[in-house]
C-alpha positions, 0 to 999 in steps of 0.5 A: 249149328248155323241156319239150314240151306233151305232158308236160302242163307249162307253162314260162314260161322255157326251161330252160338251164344258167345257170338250170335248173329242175331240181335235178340234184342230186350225189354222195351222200355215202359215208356215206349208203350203206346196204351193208356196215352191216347186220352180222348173224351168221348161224349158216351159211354155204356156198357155192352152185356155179355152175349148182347149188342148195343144200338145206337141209331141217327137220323140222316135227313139228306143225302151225302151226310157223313156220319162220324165216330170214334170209339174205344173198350176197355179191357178186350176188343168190340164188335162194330157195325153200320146198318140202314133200317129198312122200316121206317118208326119200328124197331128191327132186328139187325138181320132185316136192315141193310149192312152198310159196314160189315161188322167185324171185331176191333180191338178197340181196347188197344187203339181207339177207333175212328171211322166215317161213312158217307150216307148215300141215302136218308134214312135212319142209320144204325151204329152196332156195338156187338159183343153176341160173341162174348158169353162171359165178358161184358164190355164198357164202350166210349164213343162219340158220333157226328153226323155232319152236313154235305158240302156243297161239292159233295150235293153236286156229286150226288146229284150227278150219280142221281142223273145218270141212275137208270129209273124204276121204270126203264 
């Protein structure tokens, strides 16, 4: 039996067994695996419980700061989030911040993740691991943050998007 027409594909000899031709393939070597041999050493870690989240919070004193991380879970993946608080010095619920980063679901058990944000603001930002989703799993998280100070280049280019900013008032 050779490929239907409607695959836009002309054989002119059926595939069989004893001549296929298409390459199936076979067992990849173990060696070729990929997980497991990225090792890196994270400064945290903590497990997030089934059906909750876990907060991490940084204080951005100046504009164009980057904030910088690198995460990894074990055994399934992780949702991950930035946020901005909107009260300063109170504790809030992830509904009243502001979303800086969509959270979304990573799988972070496979390939470790890696990620910046320019923080365009100061303010206290809000990096959430989210596992609500799981009801019977909890998940180890490792992870290592950085907030980095603007350059120079980066000071000059918020300062020129600040000047050309419409103010309050017009």
């Amino acid at each position: 039996m050779g490929v239907p027409r409607g695959w836009g594909v002309r054989v002119v000899m059926p595939l069989t067994h004893s001549h296929p031709q298409i390459n199936y393939g076979g067992q990849v070597p173990k060696s070729y695996y990929l997980h497991n041999q990225v090792k890196v050493q994270y400064e945290h870690t903590a497990t997030v419980g089934r059906g909750s989240s876990l907060q991490v919070e940084f204080e951005i004193l100046f504009p164009g700061c980057v904030l910088r991380w690198q995460f990894e879970s074990e055994r399934a993946d992780i949702g991950f989030g930035v946020f901005l608080k909107t009260k300063q010095g109170q504790r809030q619920r992830v509904g009243e911040m502001t979303e800086v980063l969509p959270s979304q679901r990573y799988n972070a058990h496979l390939v470790p993740e890696d990620g910046s944000l320019t923080c365009l603001q100061a303010g206290v930002y809000v990096l959430r691991f989210d596992n609500t989703y799981s009801l019977i799993h909890a998940k180890k998280v490792s992870y290592t943050v950085e907030v980095l100070l603007p350059d120079r280049a980066s000071q000059e280019k918020l300062q020129g998007l600040e000047a050309t900013k419409p103010s309050p008032a017009q």
